[in-house]
C-alpha positions as MATLAB code, in Angstrom:
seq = 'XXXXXXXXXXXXXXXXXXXXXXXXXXXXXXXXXXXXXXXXXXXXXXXXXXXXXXXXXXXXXXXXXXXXXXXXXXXXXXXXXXXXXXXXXXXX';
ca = [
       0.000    0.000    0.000;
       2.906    2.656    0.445;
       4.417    1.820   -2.668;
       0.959    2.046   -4.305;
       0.964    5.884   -2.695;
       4.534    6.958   -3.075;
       4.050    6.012   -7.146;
       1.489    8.167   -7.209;
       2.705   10.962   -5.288;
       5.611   11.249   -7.630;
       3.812   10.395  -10.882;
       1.657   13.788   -9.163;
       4.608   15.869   -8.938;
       6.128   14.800  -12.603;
       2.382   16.391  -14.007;
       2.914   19.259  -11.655;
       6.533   19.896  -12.599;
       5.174   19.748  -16.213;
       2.630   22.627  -16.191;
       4.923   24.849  -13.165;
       8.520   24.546  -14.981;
       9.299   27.638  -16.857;
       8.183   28.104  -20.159;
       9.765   29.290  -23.406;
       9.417   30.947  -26.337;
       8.642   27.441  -28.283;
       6.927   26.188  -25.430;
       3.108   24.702  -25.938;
       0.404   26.714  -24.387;
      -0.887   24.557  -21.627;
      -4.097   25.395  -18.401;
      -1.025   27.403  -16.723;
       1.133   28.822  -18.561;
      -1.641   30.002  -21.091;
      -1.282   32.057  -24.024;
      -3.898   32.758  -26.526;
      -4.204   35.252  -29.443;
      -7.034   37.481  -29.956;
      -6.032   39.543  -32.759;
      -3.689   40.203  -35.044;
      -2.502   42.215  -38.475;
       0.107   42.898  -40.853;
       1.118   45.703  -38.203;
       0.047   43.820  -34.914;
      -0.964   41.111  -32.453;
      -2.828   41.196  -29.491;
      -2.710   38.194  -26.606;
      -4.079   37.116  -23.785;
      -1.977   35.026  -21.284;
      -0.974   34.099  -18.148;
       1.615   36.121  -16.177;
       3.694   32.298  -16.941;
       2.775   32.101  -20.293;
       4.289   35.684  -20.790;
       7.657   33.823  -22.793;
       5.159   31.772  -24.893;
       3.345   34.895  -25.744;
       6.212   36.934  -26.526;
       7.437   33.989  -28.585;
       3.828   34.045  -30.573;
       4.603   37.819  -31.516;
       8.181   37.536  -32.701;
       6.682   34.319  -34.894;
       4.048   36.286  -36.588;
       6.099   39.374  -37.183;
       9.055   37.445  -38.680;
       6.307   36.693  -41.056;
       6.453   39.610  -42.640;
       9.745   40.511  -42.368;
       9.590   42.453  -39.138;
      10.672   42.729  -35.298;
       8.073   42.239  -32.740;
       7.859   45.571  -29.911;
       6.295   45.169  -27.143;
       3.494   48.020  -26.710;
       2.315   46.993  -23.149;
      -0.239   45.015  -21.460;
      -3.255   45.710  -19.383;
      -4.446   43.773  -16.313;
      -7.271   41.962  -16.674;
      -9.994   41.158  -13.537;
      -9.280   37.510  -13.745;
      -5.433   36.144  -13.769;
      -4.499   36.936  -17.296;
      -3.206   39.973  -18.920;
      -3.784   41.252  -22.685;
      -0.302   42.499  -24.203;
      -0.059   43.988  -27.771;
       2.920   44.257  -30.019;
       3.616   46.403  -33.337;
       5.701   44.814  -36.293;
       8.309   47.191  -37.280;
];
């Protein structure tokens, strides 16, 4: 019976450590480190995300300016009433 509940206390923590460890430009979007995008244009993009999805969301901008050729600046963000915040870039 303890191994039963030490195998499941660490396969726990291994799903944990997935969705907490720090996330990257490339990373995937996941329920915590979210990062979604609302808008965006040949000038700009507009996304919501968590405050630990903020690399994945700055990642998302650079990706859809170096469409077009561009840099990806970072125009600021807003707080939101719930957890997330909505940040906006310009392609220049």
């Amino acid at each position: 019976m303890k191994y039963k509940v030490l195998a499941f206390g660490i396969a726990s923590l291994s799903l944990i450590a997935g969705c907490l460890g720090p996330a990257g430009k490339n990373s995937k979007p996941n329920a915590i480190q979210r990062a979604t995008i609302l808008s965006q244009g040949a000038k700009s993009i507009t996304i919501e995300h968590s405050e630990w999805g903020k690399p994945i969301a700055f990642g998302m901008a650079e990706k859809h300016c170096s469409k077009i050729k561009k840099e990806a600046v970072y125009g600021g963000g807003s707080q939101q009433y719930g957890p997330d915040l909505i940040s906006t870039w310009r392609c220049e």
